[in-house]
C-alpha positions as CSV (number, residue, x, y, z in Angstrom):
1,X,18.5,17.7,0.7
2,X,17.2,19.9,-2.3
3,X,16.0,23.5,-1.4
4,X,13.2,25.8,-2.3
5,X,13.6,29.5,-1.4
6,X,10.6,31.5,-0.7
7,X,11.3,35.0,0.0
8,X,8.5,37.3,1.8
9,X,9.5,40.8,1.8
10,X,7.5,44.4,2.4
11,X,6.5,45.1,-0.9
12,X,2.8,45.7,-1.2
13,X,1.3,44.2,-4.5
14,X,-1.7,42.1,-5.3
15,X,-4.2,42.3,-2.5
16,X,-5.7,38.2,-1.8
17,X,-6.7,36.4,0.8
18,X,-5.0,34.8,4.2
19,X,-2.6,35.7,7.5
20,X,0.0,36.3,9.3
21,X,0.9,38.0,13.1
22,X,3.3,40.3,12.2
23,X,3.8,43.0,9.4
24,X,7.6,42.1,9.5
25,X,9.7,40.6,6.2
26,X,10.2,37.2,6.3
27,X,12.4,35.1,3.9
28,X,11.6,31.3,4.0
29,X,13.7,28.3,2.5
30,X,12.2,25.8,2.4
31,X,14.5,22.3,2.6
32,X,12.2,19.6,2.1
33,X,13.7,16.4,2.3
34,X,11.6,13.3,2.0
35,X,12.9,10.9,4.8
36,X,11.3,8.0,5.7
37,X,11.9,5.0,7.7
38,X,8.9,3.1,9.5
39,X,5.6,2.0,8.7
40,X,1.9,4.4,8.8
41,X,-5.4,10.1,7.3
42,X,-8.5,15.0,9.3
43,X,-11.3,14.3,7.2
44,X,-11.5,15.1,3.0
45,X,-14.7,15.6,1.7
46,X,-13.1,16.3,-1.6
47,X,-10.7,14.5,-2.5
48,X,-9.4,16.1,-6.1
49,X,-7.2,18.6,-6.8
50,X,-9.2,21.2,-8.9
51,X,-7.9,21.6,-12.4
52,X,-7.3,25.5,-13.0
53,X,-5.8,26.6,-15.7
54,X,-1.7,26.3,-15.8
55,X,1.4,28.4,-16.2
56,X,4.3,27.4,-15.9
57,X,5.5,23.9,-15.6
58,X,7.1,22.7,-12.3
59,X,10.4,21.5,-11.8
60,X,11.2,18.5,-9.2
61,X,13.4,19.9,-6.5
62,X,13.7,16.5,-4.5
63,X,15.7,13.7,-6.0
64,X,13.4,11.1,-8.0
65,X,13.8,7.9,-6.6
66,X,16.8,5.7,-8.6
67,X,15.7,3.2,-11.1
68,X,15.3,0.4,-9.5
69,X,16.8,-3.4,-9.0
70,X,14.8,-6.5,-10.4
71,X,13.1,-7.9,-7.8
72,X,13.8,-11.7,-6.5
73,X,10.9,-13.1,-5.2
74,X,9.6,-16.5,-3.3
75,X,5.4,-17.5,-2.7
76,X,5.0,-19.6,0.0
77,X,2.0,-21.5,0.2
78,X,1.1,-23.6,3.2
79,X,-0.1,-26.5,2.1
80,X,-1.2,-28.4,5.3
81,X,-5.1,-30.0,5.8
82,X,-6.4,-26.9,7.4
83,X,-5.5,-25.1,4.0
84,X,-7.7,-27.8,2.1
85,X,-10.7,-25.8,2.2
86,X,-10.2,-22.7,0.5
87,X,-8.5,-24.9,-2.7
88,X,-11.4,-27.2,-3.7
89,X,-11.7,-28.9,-7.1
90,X,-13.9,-27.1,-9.1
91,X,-15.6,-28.0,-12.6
92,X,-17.5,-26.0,-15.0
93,X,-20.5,-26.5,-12.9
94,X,-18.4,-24.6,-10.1
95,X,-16.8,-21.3,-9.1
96,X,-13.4,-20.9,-7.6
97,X,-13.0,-19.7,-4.3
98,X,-12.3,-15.9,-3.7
99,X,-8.9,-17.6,-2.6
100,X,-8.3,-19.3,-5.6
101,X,-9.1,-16.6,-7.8
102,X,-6.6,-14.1,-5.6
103,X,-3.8,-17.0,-5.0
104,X,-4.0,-17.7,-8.5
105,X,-3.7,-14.5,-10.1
106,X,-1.0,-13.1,-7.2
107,X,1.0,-16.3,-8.9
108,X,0.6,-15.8,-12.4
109,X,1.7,-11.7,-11.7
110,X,4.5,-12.5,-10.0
111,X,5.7,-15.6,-12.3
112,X,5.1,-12.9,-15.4
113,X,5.3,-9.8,-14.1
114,X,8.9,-7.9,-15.7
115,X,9.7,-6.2,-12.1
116,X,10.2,-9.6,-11.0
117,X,13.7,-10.9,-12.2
118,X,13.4,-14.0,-10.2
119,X,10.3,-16.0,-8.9
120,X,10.0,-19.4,-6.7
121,X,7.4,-21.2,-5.5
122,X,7.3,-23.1,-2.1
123,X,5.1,-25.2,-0.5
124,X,5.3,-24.7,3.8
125,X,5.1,-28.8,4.2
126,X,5.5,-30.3,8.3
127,X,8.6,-28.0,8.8
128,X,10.7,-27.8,5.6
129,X,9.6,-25.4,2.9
130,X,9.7,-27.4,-0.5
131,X,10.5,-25.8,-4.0
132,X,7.5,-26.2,-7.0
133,X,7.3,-25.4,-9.7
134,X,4.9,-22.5,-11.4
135,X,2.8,-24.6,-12.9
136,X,2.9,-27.4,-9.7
137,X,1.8,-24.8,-7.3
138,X,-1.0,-22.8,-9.8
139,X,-2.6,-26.8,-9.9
140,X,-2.2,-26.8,-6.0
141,X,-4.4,-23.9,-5.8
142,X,-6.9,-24.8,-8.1
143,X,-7.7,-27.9,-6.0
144,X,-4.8,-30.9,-6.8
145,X,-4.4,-31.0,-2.8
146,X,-2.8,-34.3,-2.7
147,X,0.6,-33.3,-1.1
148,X,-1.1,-32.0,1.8
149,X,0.5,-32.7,5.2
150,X,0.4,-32.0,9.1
151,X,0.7,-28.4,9.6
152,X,3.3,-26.7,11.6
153,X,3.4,-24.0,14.1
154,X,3.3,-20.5,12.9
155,X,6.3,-19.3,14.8
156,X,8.2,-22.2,13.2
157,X,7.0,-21.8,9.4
158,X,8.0,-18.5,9.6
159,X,11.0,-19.4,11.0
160,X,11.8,-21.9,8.3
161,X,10.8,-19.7,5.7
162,X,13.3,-16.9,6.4
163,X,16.2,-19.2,7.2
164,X,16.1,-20.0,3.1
165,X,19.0,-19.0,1.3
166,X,18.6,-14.7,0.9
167,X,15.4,-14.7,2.2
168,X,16.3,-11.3,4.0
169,X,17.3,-9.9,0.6
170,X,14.0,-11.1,-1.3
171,X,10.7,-10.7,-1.1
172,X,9.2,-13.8,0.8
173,X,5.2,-13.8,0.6
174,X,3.3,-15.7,2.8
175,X,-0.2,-17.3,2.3
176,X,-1.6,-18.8,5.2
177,X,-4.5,-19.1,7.7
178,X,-2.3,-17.8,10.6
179,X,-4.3,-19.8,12.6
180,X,-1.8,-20.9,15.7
181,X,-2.9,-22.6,18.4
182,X,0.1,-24.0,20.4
183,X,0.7,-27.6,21.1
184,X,2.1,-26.9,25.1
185,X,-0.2,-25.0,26.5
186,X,2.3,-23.3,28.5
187,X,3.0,-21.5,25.3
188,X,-0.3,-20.0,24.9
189,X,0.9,-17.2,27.7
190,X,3.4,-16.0,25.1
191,X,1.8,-16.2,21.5
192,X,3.1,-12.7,21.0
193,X,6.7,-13.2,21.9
194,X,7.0,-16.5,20.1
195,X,5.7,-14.5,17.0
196,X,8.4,-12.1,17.8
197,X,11.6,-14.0,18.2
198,X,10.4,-16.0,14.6
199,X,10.6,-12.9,13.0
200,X,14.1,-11.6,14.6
201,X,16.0,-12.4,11.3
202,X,14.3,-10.2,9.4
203,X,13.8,-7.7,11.7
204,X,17.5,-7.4,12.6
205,X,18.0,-6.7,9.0
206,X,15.4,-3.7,8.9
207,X,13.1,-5.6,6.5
208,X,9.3,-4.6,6.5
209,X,5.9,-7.0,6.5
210,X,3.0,-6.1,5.1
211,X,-0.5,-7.6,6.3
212,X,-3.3,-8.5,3.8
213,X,-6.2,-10.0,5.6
214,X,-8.7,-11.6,3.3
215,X,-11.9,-13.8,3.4
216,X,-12.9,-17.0,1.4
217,X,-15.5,-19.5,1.3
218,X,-13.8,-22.5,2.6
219,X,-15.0,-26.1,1.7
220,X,-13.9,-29.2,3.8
221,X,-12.4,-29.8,7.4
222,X,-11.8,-26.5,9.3
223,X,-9.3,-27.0,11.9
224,X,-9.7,-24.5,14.8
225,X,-6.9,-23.8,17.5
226,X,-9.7,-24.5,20.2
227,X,-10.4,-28.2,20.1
228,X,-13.5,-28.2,21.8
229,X,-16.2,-28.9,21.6
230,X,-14.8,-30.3,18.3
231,X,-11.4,-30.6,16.7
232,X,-12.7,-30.5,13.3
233,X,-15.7,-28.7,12.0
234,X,-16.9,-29.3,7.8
235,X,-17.9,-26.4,6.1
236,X,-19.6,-26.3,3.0
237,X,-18.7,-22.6,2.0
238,X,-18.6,-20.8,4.7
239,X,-16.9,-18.0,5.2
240,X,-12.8,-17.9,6.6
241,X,-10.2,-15.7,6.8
242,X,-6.6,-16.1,5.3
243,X,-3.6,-13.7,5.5
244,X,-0.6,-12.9,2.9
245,X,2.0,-11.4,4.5
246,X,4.9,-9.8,2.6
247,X,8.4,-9.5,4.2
248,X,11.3,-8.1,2.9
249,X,13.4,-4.8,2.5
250,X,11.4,-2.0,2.3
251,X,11.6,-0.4,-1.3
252,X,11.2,-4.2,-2.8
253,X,8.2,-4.6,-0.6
254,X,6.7,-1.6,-1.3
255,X,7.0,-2.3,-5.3
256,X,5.9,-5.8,-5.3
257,X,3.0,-4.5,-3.4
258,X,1.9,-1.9,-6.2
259,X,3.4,-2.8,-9.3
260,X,3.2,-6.9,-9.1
261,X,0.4,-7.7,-6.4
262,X,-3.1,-7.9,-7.5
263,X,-4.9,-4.4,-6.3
264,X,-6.5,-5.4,-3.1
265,X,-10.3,-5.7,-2.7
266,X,-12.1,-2.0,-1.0
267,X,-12.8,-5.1,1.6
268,X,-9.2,-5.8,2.5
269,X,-7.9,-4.9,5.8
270,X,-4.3,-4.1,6.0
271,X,-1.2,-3.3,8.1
272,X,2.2,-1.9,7.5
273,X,5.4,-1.7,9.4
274,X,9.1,-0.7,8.3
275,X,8.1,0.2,5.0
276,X,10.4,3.6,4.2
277,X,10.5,5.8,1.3
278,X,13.3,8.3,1.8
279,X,13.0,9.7,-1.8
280,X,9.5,10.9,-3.0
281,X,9.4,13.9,-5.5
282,X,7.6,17.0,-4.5
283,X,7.1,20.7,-5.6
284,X,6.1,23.8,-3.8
285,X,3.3,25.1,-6.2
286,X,3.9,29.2,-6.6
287,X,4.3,29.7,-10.3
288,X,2.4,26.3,-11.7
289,X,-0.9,28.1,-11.2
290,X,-2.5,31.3,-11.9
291,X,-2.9,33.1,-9.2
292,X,-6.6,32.9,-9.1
293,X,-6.0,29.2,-8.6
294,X,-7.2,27.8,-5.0
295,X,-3.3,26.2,-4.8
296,X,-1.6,29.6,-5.4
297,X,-0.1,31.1,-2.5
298,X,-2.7,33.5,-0.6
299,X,-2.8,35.9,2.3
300,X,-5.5,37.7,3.9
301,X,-6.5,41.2,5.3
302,X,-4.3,44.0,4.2
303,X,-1.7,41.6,2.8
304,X,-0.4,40.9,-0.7
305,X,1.5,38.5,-2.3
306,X,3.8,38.0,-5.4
307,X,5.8,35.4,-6.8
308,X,8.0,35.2,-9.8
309,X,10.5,32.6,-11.3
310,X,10.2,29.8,-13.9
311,X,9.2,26.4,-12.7
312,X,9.5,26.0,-9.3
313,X,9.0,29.2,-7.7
314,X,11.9,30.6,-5.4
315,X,11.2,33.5,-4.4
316,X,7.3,34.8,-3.1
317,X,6.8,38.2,-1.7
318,X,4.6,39.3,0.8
319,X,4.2,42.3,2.8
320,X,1.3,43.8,5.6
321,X,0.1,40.1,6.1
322,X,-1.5,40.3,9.6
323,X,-3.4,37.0,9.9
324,X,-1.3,34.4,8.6
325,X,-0.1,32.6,5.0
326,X,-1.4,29.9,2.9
327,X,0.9,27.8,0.4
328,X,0.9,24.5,-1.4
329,X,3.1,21.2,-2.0
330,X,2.8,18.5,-4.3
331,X,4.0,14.9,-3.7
332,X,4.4,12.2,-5.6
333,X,3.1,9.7,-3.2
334,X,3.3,6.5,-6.0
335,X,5.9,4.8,-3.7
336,X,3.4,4.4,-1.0
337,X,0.9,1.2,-0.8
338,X,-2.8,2.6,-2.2
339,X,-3.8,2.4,1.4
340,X,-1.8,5.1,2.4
341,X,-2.4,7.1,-0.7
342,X,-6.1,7.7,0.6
343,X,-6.5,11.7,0.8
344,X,-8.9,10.6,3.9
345,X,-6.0,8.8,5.7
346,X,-3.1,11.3,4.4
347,X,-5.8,14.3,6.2
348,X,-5.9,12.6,9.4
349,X,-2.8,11.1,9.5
350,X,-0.3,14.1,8.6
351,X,1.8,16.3,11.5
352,X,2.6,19.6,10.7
353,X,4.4,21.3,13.4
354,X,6.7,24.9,14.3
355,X,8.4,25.4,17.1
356,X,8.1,28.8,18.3
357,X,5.0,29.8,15.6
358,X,1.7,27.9,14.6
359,X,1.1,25.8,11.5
360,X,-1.8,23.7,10.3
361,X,-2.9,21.7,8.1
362,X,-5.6,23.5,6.0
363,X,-9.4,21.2,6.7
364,X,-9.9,19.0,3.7
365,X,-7.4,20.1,1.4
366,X,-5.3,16.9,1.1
367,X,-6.2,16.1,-2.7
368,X,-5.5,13.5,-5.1
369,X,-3.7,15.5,-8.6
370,X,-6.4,15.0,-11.4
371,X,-6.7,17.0,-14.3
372,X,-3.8,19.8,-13.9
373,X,-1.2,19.3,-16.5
374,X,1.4,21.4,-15.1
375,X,1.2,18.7,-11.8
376,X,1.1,15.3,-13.5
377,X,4.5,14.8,-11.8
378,X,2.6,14.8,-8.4
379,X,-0.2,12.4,-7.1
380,X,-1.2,15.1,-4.2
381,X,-1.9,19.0,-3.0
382,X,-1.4,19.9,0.4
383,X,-2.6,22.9,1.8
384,X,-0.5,24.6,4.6
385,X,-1.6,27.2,6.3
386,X,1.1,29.6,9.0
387,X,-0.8,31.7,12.0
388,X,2.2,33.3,13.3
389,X,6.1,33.0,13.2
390,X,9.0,32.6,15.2
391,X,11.0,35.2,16.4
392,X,14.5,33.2,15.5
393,X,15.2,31.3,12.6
394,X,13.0,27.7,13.1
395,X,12.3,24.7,11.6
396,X,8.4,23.8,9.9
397,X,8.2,20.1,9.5
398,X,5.7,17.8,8.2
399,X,5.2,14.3,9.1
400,X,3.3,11.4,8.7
401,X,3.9,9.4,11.8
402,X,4.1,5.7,11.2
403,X,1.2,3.4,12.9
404,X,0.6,0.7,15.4
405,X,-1.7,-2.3,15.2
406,X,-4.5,-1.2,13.6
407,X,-8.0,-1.4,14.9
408,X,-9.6,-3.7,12.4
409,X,-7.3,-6.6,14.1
410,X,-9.2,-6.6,17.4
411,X,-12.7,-7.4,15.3
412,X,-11.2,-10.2,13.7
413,X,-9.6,-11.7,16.7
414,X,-11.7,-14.5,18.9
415,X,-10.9,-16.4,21.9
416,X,-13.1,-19.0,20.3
417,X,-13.0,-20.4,16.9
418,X,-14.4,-23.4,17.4
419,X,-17.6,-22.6,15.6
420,X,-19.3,-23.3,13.1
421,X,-21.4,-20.8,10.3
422,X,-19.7,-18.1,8.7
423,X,-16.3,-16.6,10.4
424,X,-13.9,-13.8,10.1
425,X,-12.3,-14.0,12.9
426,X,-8.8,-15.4,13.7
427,X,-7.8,-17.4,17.0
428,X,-6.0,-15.0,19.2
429,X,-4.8,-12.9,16.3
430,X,-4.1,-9.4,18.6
431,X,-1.6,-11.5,20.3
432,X,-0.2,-12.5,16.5
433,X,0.1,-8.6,15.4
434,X,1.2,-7.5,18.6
435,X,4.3,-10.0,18.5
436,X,4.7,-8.4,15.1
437,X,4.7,-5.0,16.1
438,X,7.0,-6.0,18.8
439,X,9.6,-7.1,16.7
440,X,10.3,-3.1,15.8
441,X,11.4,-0.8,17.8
442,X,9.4,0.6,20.7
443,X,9.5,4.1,18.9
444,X,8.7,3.0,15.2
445,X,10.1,6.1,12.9
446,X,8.5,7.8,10.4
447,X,7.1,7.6,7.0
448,X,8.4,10.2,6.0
449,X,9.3,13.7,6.8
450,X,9.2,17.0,5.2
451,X,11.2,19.6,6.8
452,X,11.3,23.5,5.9
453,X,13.6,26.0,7.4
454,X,12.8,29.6,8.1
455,X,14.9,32.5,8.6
456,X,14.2,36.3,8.9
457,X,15.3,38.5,5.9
């Protein structure tokens, strides 16, 4: 891990603004290592880091993440009759479905895109994925359904798909309607597990999935998982949902997700798990600002503060702080998918903790970097704020903790799908995400950590 020195000793200087319990010297170095190893903000009314005017340019103390290695890539596409309806065939008299314009252009970016050294296409037919062609599969999503066939259960097409050759050491995307409704009832009793033991090869390999869940207008035969009152409803645009799910090692998922994926719509819902990014960039902000900049170090009452160095700061003085200390960091959050870039999710999600003194989070001070030159090598400020300190030598640490099932999934899960009108609701599909959380360990880890050890001078 790279370290940042901070020193804090008694000599009186500037007098500024914020705290700390004891008028004794204190000498802080600060090891922040970016570790990070499972999948996912509190509250930011503003959500920009101001831009004051610069000093000194900062130098990245963690290691930048290594260039990295083409990405190999297969698109699934299930192509059974209850997939019919989101892939009609249009004329110039018609519009293509929000599917087919997402499908479509997810294709064409990952066929094109130069991230991607490899791409396949499949088609998920009765139990045996088949290979197509770019061009095949773009005309299957823009309505040449012929091929369609019977569809097969989810726990098996996932199955299927990660028993292709090096699927658990390439990104394997998955469009579907995750709708699975099990042939033996007795089966129904454990949806979850069945999810769960489908996705053991890739778990057993530490791989991650991501979740998109999407709507579309949907025109033909639906075919809900409860078969009455009846086993096939026609819609004439309605509204359905769909699902891509990405699976694959972590850092490959991650950059498919943000440098090859279409951006998601502000209406996607979306889950993460396993994702890691062990190496983000980050900077303790000391001698990058002016000191009359609101990220410059502070401390309040009779305090006073100093810092010197070039670049990153080492070294910051303070001396009579009674109340407590204020300081800085910039990340370089790029790695992470734009959901978890949100200052509003970073401010309720992030853990700061200090065993033996009390730390915070400074209230609305998670900001996006916009407009300070001497920080376009970060995406993010964070404010810290110290009340008091150990009396041994301790260990600050900031966290974001990694999530469960989110909350949207309950409101788009139904017992009953056998309806008709609009629907965004899957059959059963708490029981689906639950089986995928449960194929990760009880204790998911951490996104990442940031730790900082202090010592008395």
């Amino acid at each position: 891990m790279s370290e940042v020195s901070l020193s804090l000793r008694g000599k009186r200087r500037t007098l500024l603004s914020s705290p700390i319990d004891t008028a004794r010297s204190w000498s802080f170095a600060f090891t922040l290592g970016l570790l990070a190893l499972g999948s996912c903000g509190g509250d930011s009314s503003s959500t920009e880091t101001e831009a004051p005017e610069t000093t000194t340019a900062p130098t990245t103390t963690a290691t930048a993440p290594a260039k990295a290695a083409p990405l190999q890539v297969n698109v699934f596409l299930e192509l059974s009759g209850g997939m019919k309806g989101f892939m009609p065939v249009n004329t110039t008299a018609t519009e293509p479905t929000a599917f087919q314009k997402r499908i479509s252009l997810l294709a064409s970016r990952t066929n094109s895109n130069p991230a991607v050294e490899q791409a396949q296409f499949w088609l998920s037919l009765n139990k045996t994925p088949q290979t197509s062609t770019y061009a095949h599969f773009r005309d299957i999503v823009q309505g040449d359904t012929k091929e369609a066939a019977l569809g097969t259960e989810l726990p098996t097409m996932l199955e299927n798909i990660l028993a292709q050759p090096n699927a658990t050491q390439k990104v394997n995307v998955v469009v579907s309607d995750f709708i699975y409704g099990p042939q033996r009832q007795a089966d129904v009793a454990v949806m979850g597990v069945r999810i769960t033991d489908a996705l053991a090869a890739a778990t057993k390999k530490q791989l991650a999935v991501a979740v998109l869940a999407e709507t579309s207008a949907f025109y033909g035969t639906f075919h809900p998982a409860v078969k009455t009152p009846k086993e096939r409803i026609p819609l004439k645009g309605e509204i359905r949902p769909y699902y891509i799910w990405v699976i694959g090692p972590a850092a490959a998922v991650g950059r498919y997700l943000n440098e090859v994926a279409p951006a998601a719509d502000p209406k996607t819902q979306q889950a993460y798990f396993g994702l890691s990014f062990p190496k983000v960039p980050y900077a303790a902000i000391l001698t990058q600002v002016p000191a009359t900049s609101p990220l410059a170090p502070a401390s309040e009452g009779s305090g006073s503060i100093s810092y010197a160095g070039a670049g990153v700061s080492t070294n910051l003085e303070v001396s009579d702080v009674k109340a407590g200390v204020d300081f800085t960091v910039a990340l370089d959050l790029k790695q992470l998918p734009a959901a978890w870039r949100e200052p509003a999710f970073l401010a309720r999600n992030l853990q700061a903790d200090l065993p033996g003194g009390a730390v915070k989070l400074v209230p609305n001070s998670v900001k996006a970097v916009s407009g300070t030159p001497s920080l376009a090598a970060y995406t993010h400020t964070v404010r810290v704020h110290l009340t008091s300190l150990p009396k041994e030598p301790a260990t600050l640490t900031l966290r974001l903790p990694a999530p469960g099932v989110p909350a949207w999934v309950a409101q788009w899960s139904t017992e009953n799908d056998n309806r008709t009108g609009p629907l965004n609701q899957t059959y059963r599909l708490t029981e689906i995400m639950t089986g995928l959380r449960d194929a990760f360990p009880q204790q998911l880890p951490t996104v990442f950590t940031a730790t900082f050890s202090l010592s008395q001078d």
